[in-house]
N, C-alpha and C positions, 0 to 999 in steps of 0.2 A: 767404498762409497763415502763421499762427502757433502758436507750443503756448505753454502758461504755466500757472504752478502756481497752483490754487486760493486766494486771496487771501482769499475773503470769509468768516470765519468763520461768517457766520449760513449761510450756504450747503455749509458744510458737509458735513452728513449728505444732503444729495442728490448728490453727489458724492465715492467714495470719494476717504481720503488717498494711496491709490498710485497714482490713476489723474490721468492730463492731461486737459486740454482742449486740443482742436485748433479752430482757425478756418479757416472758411472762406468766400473773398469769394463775395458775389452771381456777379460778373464770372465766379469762376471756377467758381461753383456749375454755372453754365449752358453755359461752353464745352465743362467736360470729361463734360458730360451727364448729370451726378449725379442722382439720382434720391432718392425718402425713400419709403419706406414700412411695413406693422403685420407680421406674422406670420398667417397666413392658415390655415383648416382644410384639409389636404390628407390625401388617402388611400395609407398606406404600407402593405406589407407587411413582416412583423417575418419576419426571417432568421435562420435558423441557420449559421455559421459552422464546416463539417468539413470535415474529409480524407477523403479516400476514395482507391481503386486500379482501373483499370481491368482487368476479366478477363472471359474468354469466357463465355457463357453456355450452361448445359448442352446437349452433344452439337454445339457450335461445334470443340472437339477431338474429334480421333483421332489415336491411334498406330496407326502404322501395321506392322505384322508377316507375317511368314508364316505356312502352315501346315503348311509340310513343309522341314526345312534341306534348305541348297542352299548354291552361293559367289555372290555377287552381281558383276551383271555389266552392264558398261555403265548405269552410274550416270549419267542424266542432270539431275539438282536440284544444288543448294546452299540452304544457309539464306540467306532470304529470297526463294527464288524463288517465284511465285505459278503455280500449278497450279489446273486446271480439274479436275472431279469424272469420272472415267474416264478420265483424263491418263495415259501413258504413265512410269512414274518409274525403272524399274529391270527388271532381266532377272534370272533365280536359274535356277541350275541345276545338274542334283545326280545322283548316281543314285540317289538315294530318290524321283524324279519319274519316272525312266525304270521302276524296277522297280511303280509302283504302275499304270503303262500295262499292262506286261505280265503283270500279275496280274489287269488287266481282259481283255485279251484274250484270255488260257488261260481263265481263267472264262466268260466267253462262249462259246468253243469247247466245251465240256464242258456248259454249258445248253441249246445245240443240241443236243449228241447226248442229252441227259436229254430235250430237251422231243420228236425224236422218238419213241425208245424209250414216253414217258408215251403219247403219240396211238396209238402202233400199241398197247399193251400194254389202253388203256381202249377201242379196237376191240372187240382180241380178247374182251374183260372183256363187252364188250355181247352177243356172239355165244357166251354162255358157253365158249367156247375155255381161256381164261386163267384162272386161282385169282383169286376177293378177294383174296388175300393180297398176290399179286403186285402189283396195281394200286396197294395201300394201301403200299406200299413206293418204288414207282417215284415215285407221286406227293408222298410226302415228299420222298423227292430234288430232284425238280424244280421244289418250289415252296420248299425252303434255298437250292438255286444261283439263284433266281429272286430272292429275298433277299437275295443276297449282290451279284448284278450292280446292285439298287437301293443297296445299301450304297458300291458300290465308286465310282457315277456319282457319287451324294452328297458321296462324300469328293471325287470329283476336279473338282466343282463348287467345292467348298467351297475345294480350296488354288487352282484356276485353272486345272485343265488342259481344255484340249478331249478331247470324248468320241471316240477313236479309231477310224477308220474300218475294221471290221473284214475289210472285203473287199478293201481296199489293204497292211493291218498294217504303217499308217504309225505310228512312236514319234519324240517330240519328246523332247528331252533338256532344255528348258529351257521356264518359262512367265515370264509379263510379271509385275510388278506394278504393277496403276494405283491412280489416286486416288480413295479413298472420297470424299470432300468437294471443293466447294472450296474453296481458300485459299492460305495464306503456308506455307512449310515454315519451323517457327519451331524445330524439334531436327531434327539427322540423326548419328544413330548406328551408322553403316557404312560402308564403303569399296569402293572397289571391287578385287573379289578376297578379302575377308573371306569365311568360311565363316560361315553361321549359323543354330542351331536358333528352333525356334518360340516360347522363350521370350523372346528379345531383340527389343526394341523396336528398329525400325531408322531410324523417322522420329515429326515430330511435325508434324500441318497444322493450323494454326487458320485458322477463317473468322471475320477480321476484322470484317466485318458484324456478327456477331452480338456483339461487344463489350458490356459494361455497366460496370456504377457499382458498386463494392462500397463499405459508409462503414456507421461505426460510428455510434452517437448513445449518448449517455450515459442512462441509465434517468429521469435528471428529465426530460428534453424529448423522451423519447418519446412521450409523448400526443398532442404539436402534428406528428408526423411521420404523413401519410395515404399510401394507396395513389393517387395522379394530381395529388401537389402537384406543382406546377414546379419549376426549380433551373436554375441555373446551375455547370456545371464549366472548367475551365482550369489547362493545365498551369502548375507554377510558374516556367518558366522562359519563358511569355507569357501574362501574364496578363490583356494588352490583347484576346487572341482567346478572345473566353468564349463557348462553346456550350451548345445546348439540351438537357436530359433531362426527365425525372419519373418521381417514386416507382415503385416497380414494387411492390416486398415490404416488408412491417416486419418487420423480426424477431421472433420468438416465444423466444428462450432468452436468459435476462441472462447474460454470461461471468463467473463469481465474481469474476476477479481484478482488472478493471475497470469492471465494473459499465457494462456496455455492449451493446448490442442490436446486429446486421447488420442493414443493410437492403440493396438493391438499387434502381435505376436504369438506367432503358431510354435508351438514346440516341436524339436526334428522328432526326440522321441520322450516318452512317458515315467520319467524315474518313480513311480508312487510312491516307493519305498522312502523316500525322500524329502518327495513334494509334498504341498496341503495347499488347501482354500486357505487365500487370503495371506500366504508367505508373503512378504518383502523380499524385493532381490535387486540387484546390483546392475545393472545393463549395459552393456558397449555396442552402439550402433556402429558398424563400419560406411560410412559415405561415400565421397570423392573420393577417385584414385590423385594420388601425387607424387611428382618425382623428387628426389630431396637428397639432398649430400649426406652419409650417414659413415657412424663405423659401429666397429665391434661392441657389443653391451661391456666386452670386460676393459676396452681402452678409457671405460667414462669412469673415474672417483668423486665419490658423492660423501660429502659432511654434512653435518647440522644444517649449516649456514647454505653452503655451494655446494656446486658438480664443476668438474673443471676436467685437462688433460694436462697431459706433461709433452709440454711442445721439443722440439729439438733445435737447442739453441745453438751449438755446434759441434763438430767431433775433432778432435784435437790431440794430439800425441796417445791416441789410443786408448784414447777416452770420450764418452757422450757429456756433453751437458743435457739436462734439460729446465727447462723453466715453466713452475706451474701456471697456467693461467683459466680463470672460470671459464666458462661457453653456458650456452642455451640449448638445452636439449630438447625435443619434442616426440613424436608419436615411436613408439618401438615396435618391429614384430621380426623374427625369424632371426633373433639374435643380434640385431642390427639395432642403432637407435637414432633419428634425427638428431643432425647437430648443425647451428651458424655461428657464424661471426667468423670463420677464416677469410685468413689473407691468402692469396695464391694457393700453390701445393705446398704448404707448411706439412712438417713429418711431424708425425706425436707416435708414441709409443704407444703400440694396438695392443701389446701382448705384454706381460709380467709387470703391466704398475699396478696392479695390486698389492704388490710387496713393496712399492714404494708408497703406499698411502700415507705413512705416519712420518715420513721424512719431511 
């Protein structure tokens, strides 16, 4: 193998003045398996190039609160623990739980004696015994406190308490809170022994599953962004493990200040272990199909500066020349890489210039 500077001036203009010629023998053409070949029609897809975040998708969060303060108690979560949907998280208890029991069961005691009084009084009412008037009295009464016991069950549904047994007039001083969803507890905002009204948020569960893709696209190459393109994402600190999504939403509002559309992305599947609210990740939207003259990833050498091939300048008593020259290379996939700037079917070596990089 030899390199040497263009000598023949008639020869010139097919060979630039900054590039060498490299020889190569027969012998060695064939041991190290070199191969020659043109640039071929292959089918790429043109990619877009964004950032994007990963976040839950709507009603994958809830905070989690009460409805009536209380002090918390036996707190069994931390952040990061994963909870099932009716899971056990935490105990409250207060005497605003205690006195909303015993305001159910005076009430109830006092609608019994309304709902007899009503039975006997619209008796007497039938057997003209009793006034209209009385009956039309009794029975307002009885269908308010009949309102009020629907009112009171509602509410004590609503914060968690069990409906009190009124023939035992058992009272619990404390009720559970379990888990609306499930998921990670990814905020927790209490303690145990903390007092707290109904406006403090006291946890936070996201259901990792339901994770997506949030990523901006700038208003020119919005058109080429559909709802069921494919993509690929990956975090940037591996970006050798690249996983599946596609489009979900395109966004409909430009942001003025950067002139940028939302869109969304559905994950094919759920790495948890992985993932988190609010990762950054890497994004390849695939577009347009394109057809494009390409060759092998291993015929392109790339430096600092360039990528270039090793053309074939000619073969000659049993030997290759070739001559390096830059190209432009564009989108890759399947071992293949976009390449222009040939003349004709010019031959470059497809196979073993890797061994000739440093020449």
């Amino acid at each position: 193998m030899s390199g040497c500077g263009n000598a023949d001036p008639e020869k010139s203009d097919s060979v630039p003045a900054a590039d060498s010629v490299t020889m190569i023998t027969s012998a060695q053409f064939e041991s190290e398996k070199m191969q020659l070949g043109t640039p071929e029609h292959r089918e790429f897809r043109e990619v877009l190039h964004l950032a994007g975040r990963l976040t839950p998708a709507a009603n994958s969060v809830v905070e989690v609160n009460t409805q009536i303060p209380g002090m918390i108690k036996n707190l069994q979560i931390q952040v990061g623990s994963y909870v099932q949907k009716g899971q056990k998280l935490c105990i409250l208890e207060g005497k605003e739980i205690i006195k909303l029991q015993e305001e159910f069961l005076a009430s109830m005691n006092e609608f019994r004696a309304l709902e007899q009084d009503y039975q006997r009084i619209k008796t007497l009412s039938k057997d003209n015994i009793a006034a209209g008037k009385d009956l039309v009295a009794i029975e307002s009464r009885y269908l308010i406190q009949k309102a009020k016991i629907a009112a009171l069950k509602a509410e004590m549904d609503l914060v968690g308490i069990e409906i009190p047994d009124t023939e035992k007039i058992s009272i619990h001083p404390d009720i559970l809170l379990h888990a609306p969803i499930s998921g990670y507890i990814t905020k927790l905002a209490c303690t145990t022994g903390e007092y707290v009204s109904q406006e403090k948020m006291l946890m936070e569960i996201t259901d990792m599953s339901q994770l997506e893709i949030h990523f901006t696209v700038f208003e020119k190459d919005i058109t080429r962004i559909k709802p069921g393109l494919a993509l690929h994402y990956w975090l940037p600190a591996d970006p050798k493990n690249r996983m599946n999504a596609f489009v979900k939403t395109v966004g409909k509002s430009v942001d003025p200040e950067d002139r940028t559309l939302l869109c969304t992305a559905s994950l094919d599947r759920y790495p948890t272990e992985t993932l988190a609210n609010g990762l950054h990740v890497e994004v390849e939207v695939f577009t347009d199909k394109k057809q494009a003259l390409a060759l092998p990833d291993e015929a392109i050498l790339k430096s600092e500066e360039s990528t270039y091939l090793l053309f074939l300048k000619e073969k000659n008593g049993g030997s290759y020349y070739f001559v390096k020259r830059e190209i432009v290379i564009g989108e890759s996939a399947d071992g293949y890489t976009e390449v222009t700037g040939f003349q004709g079917k010019e031959q470059v070596l497809i196979k073993g210039a890797f061994n000739l990089q440093g020449e």
